[in-house]
C-alpha positions in Angstrom: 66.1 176.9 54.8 69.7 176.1 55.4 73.2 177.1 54.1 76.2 174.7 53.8 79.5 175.3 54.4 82.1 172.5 53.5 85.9 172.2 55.3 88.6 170.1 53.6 88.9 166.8 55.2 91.5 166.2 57.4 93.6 163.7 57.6 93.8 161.7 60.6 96.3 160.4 62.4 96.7 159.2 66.4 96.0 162.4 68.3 96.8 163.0 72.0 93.6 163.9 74.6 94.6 167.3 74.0 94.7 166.8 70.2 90.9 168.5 68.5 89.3 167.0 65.8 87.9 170.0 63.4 84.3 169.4 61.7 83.9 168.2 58.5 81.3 169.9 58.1 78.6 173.1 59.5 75.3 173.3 58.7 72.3 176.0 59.8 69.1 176.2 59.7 66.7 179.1 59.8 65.1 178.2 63.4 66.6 176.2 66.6 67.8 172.8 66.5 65.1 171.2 68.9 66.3 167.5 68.3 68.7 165.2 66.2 68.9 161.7 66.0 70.5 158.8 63.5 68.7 155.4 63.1 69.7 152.5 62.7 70.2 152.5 59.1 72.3 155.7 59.1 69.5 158.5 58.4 70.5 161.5 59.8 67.3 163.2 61.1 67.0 167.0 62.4 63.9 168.5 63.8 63.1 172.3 64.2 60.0 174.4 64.2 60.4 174.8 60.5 59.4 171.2 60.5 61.9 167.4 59.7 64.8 167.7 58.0 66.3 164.9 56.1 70.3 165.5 55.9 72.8 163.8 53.7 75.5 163.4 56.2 78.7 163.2 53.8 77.9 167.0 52.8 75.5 168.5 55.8 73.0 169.6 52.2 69.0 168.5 53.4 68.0 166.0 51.3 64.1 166.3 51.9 62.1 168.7 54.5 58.6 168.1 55.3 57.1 171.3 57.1 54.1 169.6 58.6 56.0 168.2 61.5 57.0 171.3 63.2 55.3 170.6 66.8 57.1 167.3 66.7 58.6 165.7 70.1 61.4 163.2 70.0 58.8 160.8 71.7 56.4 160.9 69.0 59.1 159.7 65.9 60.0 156.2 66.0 61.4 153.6 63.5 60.1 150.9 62.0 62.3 148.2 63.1 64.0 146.5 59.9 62.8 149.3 57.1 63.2 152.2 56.1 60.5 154.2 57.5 59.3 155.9 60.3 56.0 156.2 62.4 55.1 159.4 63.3 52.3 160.3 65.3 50.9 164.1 65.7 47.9 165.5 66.4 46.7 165.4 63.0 47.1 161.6 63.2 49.5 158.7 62.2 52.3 158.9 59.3 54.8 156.5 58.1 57.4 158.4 56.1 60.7 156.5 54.3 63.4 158.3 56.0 65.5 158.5 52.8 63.8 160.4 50.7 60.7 161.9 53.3 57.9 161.1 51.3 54.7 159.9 52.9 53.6 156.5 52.3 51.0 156.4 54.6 48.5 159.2 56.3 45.9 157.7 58.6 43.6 161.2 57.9 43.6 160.9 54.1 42.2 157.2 54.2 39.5 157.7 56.5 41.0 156.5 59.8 40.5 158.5 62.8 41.9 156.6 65.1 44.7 153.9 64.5 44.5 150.6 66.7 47.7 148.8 64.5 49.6 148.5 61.9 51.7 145.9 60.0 54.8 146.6 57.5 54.1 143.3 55.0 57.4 142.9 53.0 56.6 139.9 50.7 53.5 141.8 49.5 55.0 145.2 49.5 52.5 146.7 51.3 51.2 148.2 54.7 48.3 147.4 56.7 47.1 149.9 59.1 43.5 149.4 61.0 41.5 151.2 63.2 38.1 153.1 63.6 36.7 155.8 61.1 34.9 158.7 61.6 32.2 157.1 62.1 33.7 154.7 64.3 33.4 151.1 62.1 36.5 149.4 62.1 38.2 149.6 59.4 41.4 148.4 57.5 43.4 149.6 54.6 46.0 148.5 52.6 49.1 150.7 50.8 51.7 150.3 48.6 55.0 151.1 50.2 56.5 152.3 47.5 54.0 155.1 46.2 51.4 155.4 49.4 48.8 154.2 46.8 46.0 152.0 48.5 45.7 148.7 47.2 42.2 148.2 49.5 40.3 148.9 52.3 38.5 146.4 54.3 35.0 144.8 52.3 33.7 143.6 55.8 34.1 144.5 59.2 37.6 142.6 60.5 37.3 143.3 63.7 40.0 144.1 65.8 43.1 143.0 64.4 45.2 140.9 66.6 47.8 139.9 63.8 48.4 139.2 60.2 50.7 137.0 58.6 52.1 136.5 55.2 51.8 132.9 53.3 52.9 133.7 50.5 53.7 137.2 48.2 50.1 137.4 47.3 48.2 135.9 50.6 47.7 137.1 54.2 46.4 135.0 57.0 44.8 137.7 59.2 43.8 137.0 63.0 41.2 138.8 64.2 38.7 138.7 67.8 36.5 136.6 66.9 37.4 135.0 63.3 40.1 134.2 61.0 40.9 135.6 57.5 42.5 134.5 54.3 43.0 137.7 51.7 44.5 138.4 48.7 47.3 140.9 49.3 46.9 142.3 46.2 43.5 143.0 45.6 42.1 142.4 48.9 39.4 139.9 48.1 38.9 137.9 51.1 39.1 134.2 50.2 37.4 132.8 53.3 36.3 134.4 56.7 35.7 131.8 59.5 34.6 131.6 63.1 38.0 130.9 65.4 36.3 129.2 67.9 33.1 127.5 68.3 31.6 130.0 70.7 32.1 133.0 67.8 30.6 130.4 65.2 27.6 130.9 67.8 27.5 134.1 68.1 27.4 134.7 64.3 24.7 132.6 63.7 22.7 135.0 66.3 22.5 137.8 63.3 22.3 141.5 64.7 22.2 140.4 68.4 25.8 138.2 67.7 27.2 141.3 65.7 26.2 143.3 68.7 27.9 141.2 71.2 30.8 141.2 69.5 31.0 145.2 69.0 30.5 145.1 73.1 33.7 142.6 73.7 35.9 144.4 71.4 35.1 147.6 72.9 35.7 145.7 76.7 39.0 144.8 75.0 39.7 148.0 73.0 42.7 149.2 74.9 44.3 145.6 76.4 46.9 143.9 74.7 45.9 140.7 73.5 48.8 138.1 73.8 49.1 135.5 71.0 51.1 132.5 69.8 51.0 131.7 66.2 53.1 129.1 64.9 51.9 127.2 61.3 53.6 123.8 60.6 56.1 123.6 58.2 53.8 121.9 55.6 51.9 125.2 55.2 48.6 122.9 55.7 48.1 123.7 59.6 48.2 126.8 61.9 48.2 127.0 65.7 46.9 130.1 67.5 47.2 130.2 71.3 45.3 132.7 73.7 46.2 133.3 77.1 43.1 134.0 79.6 43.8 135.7 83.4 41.6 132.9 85.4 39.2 134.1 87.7 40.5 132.7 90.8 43.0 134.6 92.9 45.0 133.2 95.8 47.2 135.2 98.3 51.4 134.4 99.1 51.2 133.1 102.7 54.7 134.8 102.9 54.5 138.1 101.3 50.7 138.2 101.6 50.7 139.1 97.4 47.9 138.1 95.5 48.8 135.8 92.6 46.9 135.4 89.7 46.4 132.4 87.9 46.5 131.8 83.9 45.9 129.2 81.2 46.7 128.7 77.8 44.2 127.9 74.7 45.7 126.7 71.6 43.5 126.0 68.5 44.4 124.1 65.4 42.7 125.2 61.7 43.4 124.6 58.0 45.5 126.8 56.4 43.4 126.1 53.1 40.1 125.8 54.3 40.3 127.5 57.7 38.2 125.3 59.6 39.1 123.9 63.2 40.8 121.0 62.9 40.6 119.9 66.6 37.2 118.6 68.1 38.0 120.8 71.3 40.7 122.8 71.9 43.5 121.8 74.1 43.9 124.0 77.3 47.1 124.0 79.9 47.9 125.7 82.9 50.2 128.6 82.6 50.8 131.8 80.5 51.5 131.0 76.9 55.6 130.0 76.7 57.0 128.1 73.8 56.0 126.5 71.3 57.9 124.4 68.4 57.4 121.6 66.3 58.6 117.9 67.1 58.5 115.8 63.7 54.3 116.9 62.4 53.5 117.7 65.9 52.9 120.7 68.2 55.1 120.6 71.6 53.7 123.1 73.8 55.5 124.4 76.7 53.4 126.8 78.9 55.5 129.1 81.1 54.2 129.7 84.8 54.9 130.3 88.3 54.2 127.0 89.7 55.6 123.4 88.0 54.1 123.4 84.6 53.3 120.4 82.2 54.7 119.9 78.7 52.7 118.1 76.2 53.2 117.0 72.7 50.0 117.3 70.6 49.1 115.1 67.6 48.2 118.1 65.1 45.6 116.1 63.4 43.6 115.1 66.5 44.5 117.5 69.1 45.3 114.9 71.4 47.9 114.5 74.1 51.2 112.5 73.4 52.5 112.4 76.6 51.9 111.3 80.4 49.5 109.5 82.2 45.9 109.7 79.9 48.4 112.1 77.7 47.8 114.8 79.9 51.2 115.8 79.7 54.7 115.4 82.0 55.4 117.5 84.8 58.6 120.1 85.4 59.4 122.3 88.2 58.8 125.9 87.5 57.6 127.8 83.8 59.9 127.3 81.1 61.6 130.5 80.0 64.1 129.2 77.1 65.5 126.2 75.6 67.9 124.8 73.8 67.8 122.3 71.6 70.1 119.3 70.7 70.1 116.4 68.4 67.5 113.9 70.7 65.9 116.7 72.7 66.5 120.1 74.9 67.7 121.1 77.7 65.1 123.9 79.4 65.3 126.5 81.9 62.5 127.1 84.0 61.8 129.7 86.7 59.6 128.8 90.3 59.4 131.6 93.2 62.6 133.4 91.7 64.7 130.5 91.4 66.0 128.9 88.7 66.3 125.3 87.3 67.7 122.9 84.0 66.2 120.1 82.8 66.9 117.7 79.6 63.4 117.0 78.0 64.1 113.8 75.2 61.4 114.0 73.0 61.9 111.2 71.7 60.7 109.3 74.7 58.4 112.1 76.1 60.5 112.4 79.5 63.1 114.7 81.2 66.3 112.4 81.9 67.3 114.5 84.9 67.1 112.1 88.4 67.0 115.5 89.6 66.0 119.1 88.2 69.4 121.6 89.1 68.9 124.4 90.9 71.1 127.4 89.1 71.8 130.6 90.5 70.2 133.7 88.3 68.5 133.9 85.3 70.0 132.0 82.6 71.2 134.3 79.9 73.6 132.1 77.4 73.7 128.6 76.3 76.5 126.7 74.1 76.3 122.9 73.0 79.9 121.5 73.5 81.5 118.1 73.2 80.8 117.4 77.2 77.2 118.6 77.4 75.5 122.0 77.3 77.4 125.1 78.7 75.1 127.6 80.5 75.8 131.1 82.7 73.4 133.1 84.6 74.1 136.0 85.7 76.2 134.7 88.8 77.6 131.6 87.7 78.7 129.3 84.7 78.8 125.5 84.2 78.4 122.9 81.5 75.6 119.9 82.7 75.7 116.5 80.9 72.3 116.3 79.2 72.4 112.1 79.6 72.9 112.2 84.0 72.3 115.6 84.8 75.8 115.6 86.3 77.8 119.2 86.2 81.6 118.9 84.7 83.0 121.2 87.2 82.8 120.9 91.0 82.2 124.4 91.7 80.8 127.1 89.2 83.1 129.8 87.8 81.1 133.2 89.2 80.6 135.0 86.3 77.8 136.7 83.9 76.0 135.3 81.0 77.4 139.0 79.2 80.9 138.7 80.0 81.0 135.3 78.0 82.7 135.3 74.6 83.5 132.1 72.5 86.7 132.4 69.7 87.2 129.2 67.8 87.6 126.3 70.6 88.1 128.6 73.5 85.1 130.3 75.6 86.5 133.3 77.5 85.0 134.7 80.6 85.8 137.4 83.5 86.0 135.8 86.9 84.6 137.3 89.6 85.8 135.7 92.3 89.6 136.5 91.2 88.7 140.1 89.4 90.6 138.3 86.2 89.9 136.4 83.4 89.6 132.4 82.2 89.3 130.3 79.2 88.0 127.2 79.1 89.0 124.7 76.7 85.4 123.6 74.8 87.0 120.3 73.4 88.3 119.3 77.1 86.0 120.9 79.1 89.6 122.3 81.2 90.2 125.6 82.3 93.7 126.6 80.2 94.6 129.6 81.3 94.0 132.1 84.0 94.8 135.8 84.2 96.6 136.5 87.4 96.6 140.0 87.8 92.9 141.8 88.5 91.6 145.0 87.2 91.2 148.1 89.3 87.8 149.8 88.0 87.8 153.0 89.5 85.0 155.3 90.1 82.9 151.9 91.7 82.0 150.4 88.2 82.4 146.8 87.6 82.9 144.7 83.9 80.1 145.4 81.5 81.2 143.5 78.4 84.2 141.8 77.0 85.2 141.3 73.3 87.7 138.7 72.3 89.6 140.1 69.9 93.3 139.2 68.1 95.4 140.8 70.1 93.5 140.0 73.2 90.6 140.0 75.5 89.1 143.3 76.3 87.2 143.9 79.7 85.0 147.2 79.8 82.8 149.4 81.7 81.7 152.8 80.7 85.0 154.2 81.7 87.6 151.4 82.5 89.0 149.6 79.8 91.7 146.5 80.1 92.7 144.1 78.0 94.3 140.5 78.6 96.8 138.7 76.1 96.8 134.8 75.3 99.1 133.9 78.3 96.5 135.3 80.9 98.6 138.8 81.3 97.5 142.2 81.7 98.2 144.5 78.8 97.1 147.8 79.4 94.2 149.6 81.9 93.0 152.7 81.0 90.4 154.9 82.9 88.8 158.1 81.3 87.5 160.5 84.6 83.6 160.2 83.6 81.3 163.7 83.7 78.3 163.7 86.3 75.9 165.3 84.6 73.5 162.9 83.4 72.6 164.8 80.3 75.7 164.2 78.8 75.4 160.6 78.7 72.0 160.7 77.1 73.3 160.8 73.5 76.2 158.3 73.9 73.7 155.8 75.4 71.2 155.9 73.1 73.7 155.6 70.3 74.7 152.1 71.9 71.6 150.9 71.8 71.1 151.7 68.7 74.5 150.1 67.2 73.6 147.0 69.5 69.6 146.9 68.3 71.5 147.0 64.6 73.6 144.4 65.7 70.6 142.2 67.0 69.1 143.0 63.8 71.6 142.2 61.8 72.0 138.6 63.4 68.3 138.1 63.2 68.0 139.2 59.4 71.0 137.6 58.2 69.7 134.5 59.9 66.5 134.1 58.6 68.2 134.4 55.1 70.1 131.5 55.4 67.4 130.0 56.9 70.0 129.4 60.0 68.2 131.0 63.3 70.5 130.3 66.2 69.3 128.0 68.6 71.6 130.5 71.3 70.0 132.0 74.1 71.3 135.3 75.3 72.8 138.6 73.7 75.1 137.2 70.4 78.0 139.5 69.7 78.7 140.9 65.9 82.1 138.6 66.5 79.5 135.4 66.7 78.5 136.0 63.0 80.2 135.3 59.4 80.7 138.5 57.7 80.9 137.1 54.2 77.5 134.8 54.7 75.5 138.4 56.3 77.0 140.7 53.4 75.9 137.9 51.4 72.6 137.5 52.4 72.0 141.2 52.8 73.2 141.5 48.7 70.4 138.6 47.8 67.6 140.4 49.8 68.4 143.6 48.2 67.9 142.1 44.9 64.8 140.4 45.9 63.2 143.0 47.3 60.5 145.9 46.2 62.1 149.2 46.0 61.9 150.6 49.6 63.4 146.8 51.0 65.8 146.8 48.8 67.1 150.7 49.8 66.6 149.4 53.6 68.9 146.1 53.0 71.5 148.1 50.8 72.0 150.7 53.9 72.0 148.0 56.2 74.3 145.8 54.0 76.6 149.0 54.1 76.6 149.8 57.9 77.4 146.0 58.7 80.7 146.5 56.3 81.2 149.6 58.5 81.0 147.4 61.9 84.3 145.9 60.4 85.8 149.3 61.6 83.8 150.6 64.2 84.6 147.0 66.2 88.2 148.6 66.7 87.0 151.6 68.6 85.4 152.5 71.6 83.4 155.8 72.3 84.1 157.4 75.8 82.6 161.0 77.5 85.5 162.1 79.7 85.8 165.3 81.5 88.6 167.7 81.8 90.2 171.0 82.2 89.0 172.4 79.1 85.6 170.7 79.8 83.7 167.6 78.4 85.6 165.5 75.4 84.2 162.7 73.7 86.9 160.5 72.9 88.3 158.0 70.5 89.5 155.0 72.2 92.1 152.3 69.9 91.0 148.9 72.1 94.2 147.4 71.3 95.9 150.2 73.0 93.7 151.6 75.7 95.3 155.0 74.0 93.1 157.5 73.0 93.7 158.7 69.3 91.1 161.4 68.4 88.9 163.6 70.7 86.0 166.3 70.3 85.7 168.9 72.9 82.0 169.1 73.4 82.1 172.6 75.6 80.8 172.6 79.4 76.9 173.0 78.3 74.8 170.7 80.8 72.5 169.5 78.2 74.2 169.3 75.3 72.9 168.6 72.0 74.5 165.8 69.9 74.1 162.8 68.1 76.7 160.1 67.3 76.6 157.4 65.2 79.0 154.3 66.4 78.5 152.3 63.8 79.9 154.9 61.1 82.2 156.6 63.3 80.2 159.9 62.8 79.3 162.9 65.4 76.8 165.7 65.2 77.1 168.4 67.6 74.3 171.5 67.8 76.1 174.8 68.7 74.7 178.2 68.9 71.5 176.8 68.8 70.9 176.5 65.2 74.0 175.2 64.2 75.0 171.6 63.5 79.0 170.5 63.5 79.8 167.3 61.9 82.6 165.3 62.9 84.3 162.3 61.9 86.6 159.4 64.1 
């Protein structure tokens, strides 16, 4: 198995490049070290041909080991995003296992399904629900407990296929199927009514075994295909919406690029949540692939997204009928709308037409855009901000703020910038320039730019800014291996470079562990929202600096208490490693080569100084793992060896 071997811990203190960290711990293990990785919630997970290790990573002792995954690639483990297990899939079919303490919770085999089409992870009901085909090829569906991998039920009747399910309530599911809708009972899975979703499946059900063979030909046409869907139930909990998108049959060819562009529409349906009948008398049908939709007082807004102009409708819930527009057949906008933001009367919206890209105001109050004319922008639109003189937006080239009532722009020309080198601090938005290589601020309350850095940075190597972070002392500008920061009065504190290594293998590790810290991040943001009950209405990548620590922790500790037992493990790691982002916010990661070979070092970003460093040897595909978030490294040697080290 494996034998542990503990070193005191050292105590740390600013080292020079030259300066080694020792581990803190070694670990072996009886057979090679074939992969290592550490999710988002901190697991530390090692995979050899003795099979998946589960290692505590304050001691390097294995925690649990499961031998049937020996023939395991990377490829085929993946996390369950926001819980604490993962989906592994091997020849002898789909697992989920909770990465904490490696039990199996679910084994596709054991409950009769050979082949799995889906699966959801239902946290109010404490349960998972995995369908597919059995043995002998019926669909099928079973339920499981998440905490013991006991099943709660299995599928009475036929489903279908499985498009989505969605929890009402701790005991209910609302399950959306092919051809019909479901109401269950979470618990027992007693299926409180089973209706026809549109009027051509209530006809093919009354055709007995010829309907039921019809429908086992579509699903199969439709087996592999990945059916796009857009549920959205009023807040009342007595309506549901479900919108399909169809490919039209009519193709037309680019005059200019001689392309062929296909055509979509959009098919929304309204039912009864308690009943679930059809509410509408037919359903309403735009042009477009299925975009947004939201809800505007007790009625649905829909806002298609396309490649041509599209038209936005409000629909009365109970009737199904237009709002808006001449005969209420909607009001016209150049381009598909991509995102939106909204405000107190209405929203402004971003829409796309033959690459380009436009803003409109949309009042729905009155059921019109205000714009005299709709602005052409520059890039894709990746951040919005209300302010007190209108919405500010950036693409990726350019930033501006529009007034939402004429449509004018504050500023005369756009600052050139990116949508992810924009970070707001209290009043202030700061931004890198790239027209003067520098920074700006703008003033949010004036709308005025207040300060200006003068001097530009020098990133060597041809890299340009990635990311800044607004921090106390300053505002930091970064690329993978430049690093400046500005202070207050516009001036250039410190630029540090780190000589990068060109072997690409190198980079592997680091790069996936940054986008797992900024998946957690995302996560975190999401989770934390939808706790509160306060979902930014933001668009674009929100920093960990955007959120209130002490409202996340919070809402973290209340989920942990009202959770089953695997949640409440999941939401107490994840309440942990956001305490730990505290820390990790002060430090960057950087792979720099030298004489001695390839060192991953600790960077302080108030300093640009490096204060710790790991020599990683001169292997060309190394083996390592790092952890951002904790600070922590894992680095395979002598090929069944593992090194731990800590920042």
């Amino acid at each position: 198995m494996i034998h542990r071997k503990i070193f005191c811990m050292l105590l740390f203190v600013a080292m020079s490049l030259n300066a080694q960290l020792k581990e803190t711990w070694s670990s072996s293990f009886e057979k090679e070290v074939n992969w290592q990785v550490v999710t988002s919630l901190g697991n530390y997970i090692v995979q050899t041909d003795s099979g998946l290790f589960g290692v505590q990573n304050n001691t390097g002792e294995v925690i649990w080991h499961d031998s049937k995954f020996t023939d395991l690639s990377e490829v085929d483990f993946a996390e369950l995003s926001n819980s604490p297990f993962a989906k592994i899939q091997t020849k002898h079919g789909l697992f989920f296992i909770n990465m904490f303490d490696g039990s199996t919770v679910f084994n596709s085999f054991d409950n009769g399904i050979k082949k799995v089409k889906d699966h959801f992870v239902l946290y109010r009901s404490n349960s998972i629900v995995v369908s597919g085909k059995s043995e002998d090829k019926e669909n099928i569906a079973v339920s499981v407990d998440i905490e013991t991998g006991k099943v709660l039920w299995r599928s009475k009747e036929d489903f279908g296929k499985i498009v989505d399910i969605v929890e009402l309530s701790d005991q209910e599911l609302l399950g959306v199927t092919l051809f019909k809708n479901i109401r269950i009972n979470s618990i027992s899975g007693e299926i409180l009514w089973s209706v026809a979703n549109t009027k051509e499946s209530q006809q093919l059900g009354a055709m007995g075994g010829m309907g039921n063979l019809l429908q086992k030909f579509a699903e199969t046409a439709v087996d592999t295909e990945d059916i796009k869907l857009d549920f959205a139930i009023h807040p009342s909990l007595e309506y549901f919406v479900i919108g399909t998108e169809q490919e039209n049959d009519n193709v037309t060819t680019s005059s200019s690029s001689q392309n062929q562009i296909v055509s979509y529409s959009s098919t929304y349906r309204a039912y009864s949540v308690e009943s679930g009948d059809l509410i509408w008398k037919k359903p309403v049908t735009v042009k477009g692939q299925l975009g947004h939709t939201t809800w505007v007082a007790d009625n649905l807004l829909i806002m298609p997204y396309g490649r041509n102009n599209s038209k936005v409708n409000l629909i009365d819930i109970k009737t199904g009928q237009g709002l808006w527009g001449k005969k209420g057949r909607g009001i016209s906008i150049k381009g598909g709308i991509y995102s939106y933001t909204p405000t107190e009367n209405g929203m402004l919206v971003v829409t796309t037409r033959n690459d380009k890209n436009f803003l409109n105001y949309l009042d729905t109050q009155s059921g019109t855009f205000t714009f005299d004319k709709t602005i052409k922008v520059k890039g894709y639109v990746g951040y919005t901000l209300t302010t007190d003189n209108g919405i500010l937006y950036a693409t990726e080239r350019e930033m501006n703020i529009v007034n939402t009532s004429t449509g004018d722009l504050l500023w005369e020309k756009d600052i050139k910038t990116s949508y992810n080198l924009v970070e707001q601090k209290d009043d202030h938005l700061y931004m890198f320039n790239f027209k003067t290589g520098s920074i700006n601020a703008v003033d949010l309350n004036s709308g005025q730019i207040s300060m200006s850095g003068q001097t530009g940075i020098d990133f060597k190597e041809g890299e340009g800014p990635k990311q800044i972070e607004v921090r106390d002392s300053g505002i930091v500008i970064s690329s993978d291996q430049n690093f400046a920061m500005y202070d207050y009065n516009g001036d250039l504190s410190y630029q540090s470079y780190y000589k990068s290594p060109k072997e690409e293998g190198w980079k592997r590790a680091l790069l996936y562990a940054g986008t797992i810290y900024a998946g957690y991040v995302s996560a975190v943001s999401g989770v934390a929202s939808g706790a509160l009950s306060q979902a930014s209405n933001q668009v674009g990548v929100q920093s960990v600096e955007g959120q209130t620590y002490a409202e996340v922790g919070m809402a973290y500790n209340e989920m942990s208490k009202a959770a089953g037992g695997a949640a409440s493990m999941a939401f107490g790691a994840a309440n942990k490693r956001f305490k730990a982002t505290k820390e990790s916010r002060d430090y960057i990661m950087v792979l720099t080569k030298t004489d001695e070979g390839i060192e991953l070092v600790k960077i302080n970003k108030d300093t640009g100084e490096s204060e710790k460093s790991i020599s990683l040897g001169k292997n060309r595909k190394p083996n390592y793992a790092i952890d951002l978030i904790e600070g922590i490294v894992y680095l395979e040697f002598d090929k069944n060896f593992i090194k731990q080290y800590l920042l």
